[in-house]
ROBATOR-127088 format. One record per residue: x, y, z of N, C-alpha, C in turn; residue in three letters. Coordinates in steps of 0.02 Angstrom, whole numbers, plus 50000, padded with zeros to 5 digits. Layout:
BEGIN
XYZXYZXYZAla/...
***
This chain:
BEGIN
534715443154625534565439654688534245444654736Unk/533745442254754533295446854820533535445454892Unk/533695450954926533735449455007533255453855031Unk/533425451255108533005456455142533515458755175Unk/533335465055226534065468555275534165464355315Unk/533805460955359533985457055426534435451255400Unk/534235446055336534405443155309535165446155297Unk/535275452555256535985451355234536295454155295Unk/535955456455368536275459755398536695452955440Unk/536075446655445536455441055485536915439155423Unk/537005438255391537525435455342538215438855359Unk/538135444955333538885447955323538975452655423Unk/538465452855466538775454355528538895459855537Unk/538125464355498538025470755484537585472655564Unk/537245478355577536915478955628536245483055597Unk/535665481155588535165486255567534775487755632Unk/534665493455595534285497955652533675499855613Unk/532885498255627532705500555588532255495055553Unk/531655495455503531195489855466531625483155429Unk/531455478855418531835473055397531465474155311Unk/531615479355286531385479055216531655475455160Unk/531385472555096531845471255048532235475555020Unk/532565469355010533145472154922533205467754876Unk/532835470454833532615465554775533175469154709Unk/533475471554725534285474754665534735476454700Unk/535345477654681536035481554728535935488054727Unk/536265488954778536225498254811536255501854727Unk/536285507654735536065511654687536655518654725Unk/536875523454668537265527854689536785533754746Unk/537145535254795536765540554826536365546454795Unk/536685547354747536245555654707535915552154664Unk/535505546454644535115544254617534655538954654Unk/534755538554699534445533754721533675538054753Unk/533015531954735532245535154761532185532854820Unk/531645532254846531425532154882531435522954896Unk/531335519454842531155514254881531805511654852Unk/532355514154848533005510954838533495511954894Unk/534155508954895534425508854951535025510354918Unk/535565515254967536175516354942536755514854982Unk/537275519554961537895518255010538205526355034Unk/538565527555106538745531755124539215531155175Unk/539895530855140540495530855176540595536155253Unk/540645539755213540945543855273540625553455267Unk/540765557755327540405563755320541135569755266Unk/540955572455224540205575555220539605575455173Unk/539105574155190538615572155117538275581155121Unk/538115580755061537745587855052537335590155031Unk/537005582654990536405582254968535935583955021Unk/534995582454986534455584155034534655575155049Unk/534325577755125534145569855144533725566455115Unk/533845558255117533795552455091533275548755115Unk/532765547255100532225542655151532485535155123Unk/532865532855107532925527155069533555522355118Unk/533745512755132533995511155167534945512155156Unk/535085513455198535855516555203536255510255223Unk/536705508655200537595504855220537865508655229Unk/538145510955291538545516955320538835515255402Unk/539285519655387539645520355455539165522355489Unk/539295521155577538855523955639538685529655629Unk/539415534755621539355541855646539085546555595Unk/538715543855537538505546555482537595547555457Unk/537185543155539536725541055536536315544855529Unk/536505552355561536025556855540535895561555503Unk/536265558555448536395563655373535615562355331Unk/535375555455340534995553755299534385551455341Unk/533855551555295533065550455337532845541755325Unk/533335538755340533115530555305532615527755350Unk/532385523755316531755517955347532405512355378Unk/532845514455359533275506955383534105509955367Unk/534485506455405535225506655421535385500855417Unk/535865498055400536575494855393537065496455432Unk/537255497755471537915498355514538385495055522Unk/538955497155487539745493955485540225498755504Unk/540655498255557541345504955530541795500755481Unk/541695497955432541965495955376541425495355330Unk/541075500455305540475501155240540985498255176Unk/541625499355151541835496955082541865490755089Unk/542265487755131542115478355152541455476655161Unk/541125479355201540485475755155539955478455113Unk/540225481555051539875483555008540205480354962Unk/540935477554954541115472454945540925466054912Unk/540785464154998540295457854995539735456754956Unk/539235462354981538735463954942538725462754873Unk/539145467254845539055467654773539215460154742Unk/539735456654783539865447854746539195447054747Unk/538765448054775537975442354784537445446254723Unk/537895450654683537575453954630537765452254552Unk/538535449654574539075450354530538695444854482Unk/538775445554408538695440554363539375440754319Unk/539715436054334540325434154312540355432254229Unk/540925433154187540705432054127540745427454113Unk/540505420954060540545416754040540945413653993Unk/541255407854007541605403353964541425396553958Unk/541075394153881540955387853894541575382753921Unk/541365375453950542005372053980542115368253922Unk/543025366553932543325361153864543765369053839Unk/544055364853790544565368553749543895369653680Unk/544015375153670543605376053590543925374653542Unk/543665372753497543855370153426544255372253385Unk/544015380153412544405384653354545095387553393Unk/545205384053452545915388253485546525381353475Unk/546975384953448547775380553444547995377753503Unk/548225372353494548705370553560549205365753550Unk/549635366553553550135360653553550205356253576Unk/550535350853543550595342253588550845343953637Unk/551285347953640551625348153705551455352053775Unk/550805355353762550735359353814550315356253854Unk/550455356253942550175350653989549535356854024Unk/548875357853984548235358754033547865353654070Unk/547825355154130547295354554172546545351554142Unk/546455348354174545625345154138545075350254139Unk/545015353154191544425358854203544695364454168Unk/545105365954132545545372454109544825373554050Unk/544675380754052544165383353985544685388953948Unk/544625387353882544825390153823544515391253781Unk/544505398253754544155400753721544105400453629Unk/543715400853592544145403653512544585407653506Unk/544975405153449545565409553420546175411253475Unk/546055407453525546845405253582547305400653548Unk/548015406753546548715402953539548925399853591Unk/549105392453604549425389953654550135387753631Unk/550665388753670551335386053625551545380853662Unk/552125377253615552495371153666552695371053726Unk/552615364253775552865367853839552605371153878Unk/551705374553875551575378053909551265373353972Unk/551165375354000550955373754082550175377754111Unk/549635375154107549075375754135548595374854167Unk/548585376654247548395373854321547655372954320Unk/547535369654347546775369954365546245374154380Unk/545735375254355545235380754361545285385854329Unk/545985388554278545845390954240545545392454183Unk/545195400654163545105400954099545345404054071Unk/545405405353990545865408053952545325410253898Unk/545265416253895544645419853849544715419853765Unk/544415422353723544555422053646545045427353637Unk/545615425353589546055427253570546445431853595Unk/546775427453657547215426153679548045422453682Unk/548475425553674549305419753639549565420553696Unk/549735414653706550255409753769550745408453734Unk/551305409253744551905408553721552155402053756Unk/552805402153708553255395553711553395394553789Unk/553145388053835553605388253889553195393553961Unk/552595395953933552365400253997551835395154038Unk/552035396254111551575393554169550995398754199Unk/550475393954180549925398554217549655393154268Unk/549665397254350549375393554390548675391954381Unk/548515388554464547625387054476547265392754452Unk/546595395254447545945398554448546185404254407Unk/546555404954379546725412554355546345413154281Unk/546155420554275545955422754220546295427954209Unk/546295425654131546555428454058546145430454029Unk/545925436854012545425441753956545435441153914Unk/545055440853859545225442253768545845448753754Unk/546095444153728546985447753680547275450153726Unk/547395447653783548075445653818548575442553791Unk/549125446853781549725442253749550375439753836Unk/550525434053811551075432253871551535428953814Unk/552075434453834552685431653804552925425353818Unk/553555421853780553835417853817554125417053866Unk/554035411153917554375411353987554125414354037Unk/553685418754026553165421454072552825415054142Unk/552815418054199552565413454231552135420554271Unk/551615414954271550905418654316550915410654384Unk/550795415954441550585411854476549875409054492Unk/549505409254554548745405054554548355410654557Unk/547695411254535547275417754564547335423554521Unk/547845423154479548075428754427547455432454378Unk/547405440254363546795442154343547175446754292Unk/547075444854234547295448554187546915451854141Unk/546805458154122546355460954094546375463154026Unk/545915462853956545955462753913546385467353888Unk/546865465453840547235468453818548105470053844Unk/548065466953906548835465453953549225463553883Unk/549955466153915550355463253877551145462153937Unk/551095453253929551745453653982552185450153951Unk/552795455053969553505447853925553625451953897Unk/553405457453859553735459653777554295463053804Unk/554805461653742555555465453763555435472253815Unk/555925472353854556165479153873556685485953856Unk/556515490653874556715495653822557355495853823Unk/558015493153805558515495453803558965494253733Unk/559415500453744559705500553670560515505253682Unk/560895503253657561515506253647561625511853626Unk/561665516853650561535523253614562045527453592Unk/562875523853606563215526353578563225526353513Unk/562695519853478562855520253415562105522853355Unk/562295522153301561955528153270561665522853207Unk/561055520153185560505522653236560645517653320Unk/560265518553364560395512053457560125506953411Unk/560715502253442560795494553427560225492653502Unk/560025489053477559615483753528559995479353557Unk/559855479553636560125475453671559745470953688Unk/559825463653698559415457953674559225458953749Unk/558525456053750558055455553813558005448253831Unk/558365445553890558435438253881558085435353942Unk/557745439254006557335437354049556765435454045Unk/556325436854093555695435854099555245439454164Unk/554745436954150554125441254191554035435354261Unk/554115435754305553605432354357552815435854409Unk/552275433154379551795436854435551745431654479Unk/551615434154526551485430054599550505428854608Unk/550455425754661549775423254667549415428754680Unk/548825430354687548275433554701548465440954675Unk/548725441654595548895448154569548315449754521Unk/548055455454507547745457954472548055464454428Unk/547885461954362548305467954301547645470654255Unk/547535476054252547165480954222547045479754125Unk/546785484454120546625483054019547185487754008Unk/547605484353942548065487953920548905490353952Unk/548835485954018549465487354046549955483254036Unk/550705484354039551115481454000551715480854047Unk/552005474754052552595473754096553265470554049Unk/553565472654061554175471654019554695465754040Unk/554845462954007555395454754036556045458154052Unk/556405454754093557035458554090557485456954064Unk/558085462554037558455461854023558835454954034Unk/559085452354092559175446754127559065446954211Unk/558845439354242558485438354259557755440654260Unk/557715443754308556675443554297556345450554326Unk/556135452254299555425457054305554835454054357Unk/554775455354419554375452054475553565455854491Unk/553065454554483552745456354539552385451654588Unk/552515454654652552505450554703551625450354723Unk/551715445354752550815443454786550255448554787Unk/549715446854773549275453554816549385458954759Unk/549665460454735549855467554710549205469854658Unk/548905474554667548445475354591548555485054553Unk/548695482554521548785487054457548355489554391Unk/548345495354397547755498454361547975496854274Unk/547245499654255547565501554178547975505454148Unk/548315504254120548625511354070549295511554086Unk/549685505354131550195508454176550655502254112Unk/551205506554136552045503554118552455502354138Unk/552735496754154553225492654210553685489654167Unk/554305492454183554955493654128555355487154159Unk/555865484854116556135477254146556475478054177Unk/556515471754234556925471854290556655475554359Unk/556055478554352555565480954402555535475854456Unk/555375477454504554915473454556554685478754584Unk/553895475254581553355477454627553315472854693Unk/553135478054746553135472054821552385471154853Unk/552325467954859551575462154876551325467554902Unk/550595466754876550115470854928549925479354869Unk/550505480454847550585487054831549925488354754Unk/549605493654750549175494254720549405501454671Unk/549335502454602549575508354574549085509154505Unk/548955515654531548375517654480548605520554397Unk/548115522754391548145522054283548795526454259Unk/549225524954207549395529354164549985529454210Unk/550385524154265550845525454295551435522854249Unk/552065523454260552605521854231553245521254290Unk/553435515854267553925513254322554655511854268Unk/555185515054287555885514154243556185507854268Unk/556595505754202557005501454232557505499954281Unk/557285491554318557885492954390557345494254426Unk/556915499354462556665502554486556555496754549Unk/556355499454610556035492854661555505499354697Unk/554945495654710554375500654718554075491354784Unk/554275494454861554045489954899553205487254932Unk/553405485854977552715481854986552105487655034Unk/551655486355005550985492255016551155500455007Unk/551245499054949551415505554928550855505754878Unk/550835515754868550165517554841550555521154790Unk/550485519354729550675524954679549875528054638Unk/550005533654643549265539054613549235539554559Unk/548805541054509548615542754430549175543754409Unk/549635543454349550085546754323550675549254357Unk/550735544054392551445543954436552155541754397Unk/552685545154399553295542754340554055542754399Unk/554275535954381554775531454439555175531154403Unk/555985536254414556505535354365556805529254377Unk/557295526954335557365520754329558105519454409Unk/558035514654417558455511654480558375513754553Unk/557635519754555557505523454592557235517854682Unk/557335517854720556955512654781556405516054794Unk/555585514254804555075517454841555015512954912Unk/554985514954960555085510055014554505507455059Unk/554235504655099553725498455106553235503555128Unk/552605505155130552205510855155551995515355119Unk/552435517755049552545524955064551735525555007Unk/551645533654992551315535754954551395541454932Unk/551385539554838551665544654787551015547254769Unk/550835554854760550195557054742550255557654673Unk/549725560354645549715558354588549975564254546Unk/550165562354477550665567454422551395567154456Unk/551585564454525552195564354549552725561854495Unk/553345566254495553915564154454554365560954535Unk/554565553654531554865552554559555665551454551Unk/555995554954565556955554754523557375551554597Unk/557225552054640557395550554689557115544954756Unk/557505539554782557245534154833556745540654878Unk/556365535954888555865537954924555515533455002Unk/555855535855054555835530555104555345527355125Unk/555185523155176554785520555187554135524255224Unk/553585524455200552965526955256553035534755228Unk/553115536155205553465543655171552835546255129Unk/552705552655135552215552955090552365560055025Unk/552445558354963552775563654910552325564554870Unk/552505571654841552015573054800552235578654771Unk/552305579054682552325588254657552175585954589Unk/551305582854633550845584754554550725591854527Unk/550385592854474550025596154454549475598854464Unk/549225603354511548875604554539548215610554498Unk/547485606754473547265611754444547035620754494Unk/547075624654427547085632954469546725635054431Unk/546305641154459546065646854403546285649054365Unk/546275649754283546625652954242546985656554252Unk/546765661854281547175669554298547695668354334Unk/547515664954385547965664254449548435658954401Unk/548305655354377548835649254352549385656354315Unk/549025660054279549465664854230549995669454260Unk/549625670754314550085677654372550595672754391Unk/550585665154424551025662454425551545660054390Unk/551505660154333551785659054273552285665154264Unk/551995669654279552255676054261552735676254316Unk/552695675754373553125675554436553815673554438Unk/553515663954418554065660854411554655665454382Unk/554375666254303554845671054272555245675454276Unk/554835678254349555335684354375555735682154441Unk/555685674354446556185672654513556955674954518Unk/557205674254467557885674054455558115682554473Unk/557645685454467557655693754446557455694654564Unk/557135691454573556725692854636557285692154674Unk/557485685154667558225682354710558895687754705Unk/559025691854677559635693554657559105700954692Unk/558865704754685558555710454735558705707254801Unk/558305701554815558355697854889558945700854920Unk/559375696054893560155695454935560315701254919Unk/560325705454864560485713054890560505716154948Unk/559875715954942559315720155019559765715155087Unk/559765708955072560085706955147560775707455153Unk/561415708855071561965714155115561825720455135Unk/561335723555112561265731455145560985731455200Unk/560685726455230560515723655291561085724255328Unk/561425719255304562135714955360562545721755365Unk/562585728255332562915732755334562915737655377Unk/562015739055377561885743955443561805742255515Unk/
***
């Protein structure tokens, strides 16, 4: 789709300063973008050579770059946002149930519902309006999927699983499957039967490959709003609280409650029954063993270092135990004189 600046500037309630040029493609990354392309630039510091090309940027950043034209927002990601929907080509699903996907007598879809090939539907299931459900995909016995939501290719939903409206599930999710627990007094751990379930709430988004666990009994929650990266693991009996967003490769223990607008970072690990409280933010590689209050900000990632320096430290550590015991020496021969 082609715009011009004035055009998308009256639309989205941008301010240009500057020629009313086209845009006949979407912005283009700053360190690649020519001359007759247009990019994006959040915030200072840029360090490239200047840019003769049209900018979406904050006010106070205007004179980093040599543009024929500006965009002015102090919110450039909201509407770059926008922007990019008027670019977006959404993927396709023909409408109707396909031929080649299962469904049971008993499961009540929606008329507009699209289903893909090689979709398991089981008895009992429940499917809202405007949904689609991609190729080979299994719906289990008894699961509710609200209005508009999408389901990716090989999404599995266990039984009893309920998704609410708006739900975005990404290829390869897996929600419902048992949760990890096992008796370990005995030899080899007896399995302890997993007899809950999963609830997502409306307007949730789940990543490729991420996996939420049913609970033990009652339910495994995530609440509204919440979106969740790939790679992550959400152990049963979790709740996530609305709003809260947590990036790849995270892991959440069982029990755990992690509240509302909370930020968990890359490779963040939440011992199990642990509270994170409404606000807070865990940086990333954080081992969390302990509640973590509200608005709070923690962190004891892993921090990359120069070889050497990583090594001398290494070496240090080693000699703490040896350093400490000199220490308090020196401070009774202190307390003495």
């Amino acid at each position: 789709m082609a715009w011009r600046a004035r055009e998308l500037a009256e639309t989205l309630g941008l301010k240009l300063v500057g020629d009313d040029v086209p845009l006949p493609s979407p912005p283009r990354p700053l360190e690649e973008a020519g001359e007759e392309d247009w990019t994006v630039l959040f915030s200072l510091p840029y360090r490239g050579e200047p840019k003769k090309v049209l900018a979406l940027l904050a006010p106070e950043v205007v004179e980093t770059l040599q543009a024929r034209a500006y965009l002015l927002t102090p919110y450039p990601r909201k509407a770059l946002a926008e922007i990019l929907r008027r670019w977006e080509t959404p993927p396709h699903l023909p409408e109707g149930v396909h031929p080649g996907a299962w469904v049971h007598p008993s499961a009540r879809i929606a008329p507009d519902v699209r289903v893909g090939p090689g979709v398991w539907i089981g008895p009992e299931v429940e499917i809202g309006e405007g949904t689609w459900i991609f190729p080979h995909v299994y719906v289990g016995d008894g699961v509710r999927i609200g209005r508009d939501c999408r389901i990716y290719p090989h999404v599995t939903l266990y039984p009893g699983t309920v998704l609410g409206d708006r739900v975005i599930l990404h290829a390869g999710s897996v929600i419902g499957s048992d949760g990890f627990g096992y008796v370990l007094e005995e030899t080899p751990p007896k399995k302890i039967p997993q007899i809950g379930r999963v609830v997502i709430e409306d307007d949730v988004e789940i990543g490729a490959n991420t996996t939420v666990d049913r609970a033990t009994l009652g339910e495994t929650r995530i609440r509204r709003g919440a979106k969740i990266d790939n790679l992550v693991q959400i152990a049963h009996n979790v709740e996530v609280g609305e709003h809260t967003v947590i990036a790849a490769q995270t892991g959440i223990a069982g029990s755990s409650r992690v509240g509302r607008r909370v930020i968990l970072a890359g490779q963040v690990g939440i011992a199990d029954h642990v509270r994170v409280g409404d606000g807070a933010i865990v940086t990333a590689a954080t081992g969390v063993s302990k509640d973590v209050s509200p608005g709070e900000v923690v962190s004891s990632g892993f921090h990359a270092l120069p070889r050497r320096e990583h090594l001398r430290l290494q070496a240090l550590y080693r000699r703490l135990p040896e350093i400490w015991s000199r220490l308090k020496a020196l401070e009774k021969q202190v307390d003495r004189t």
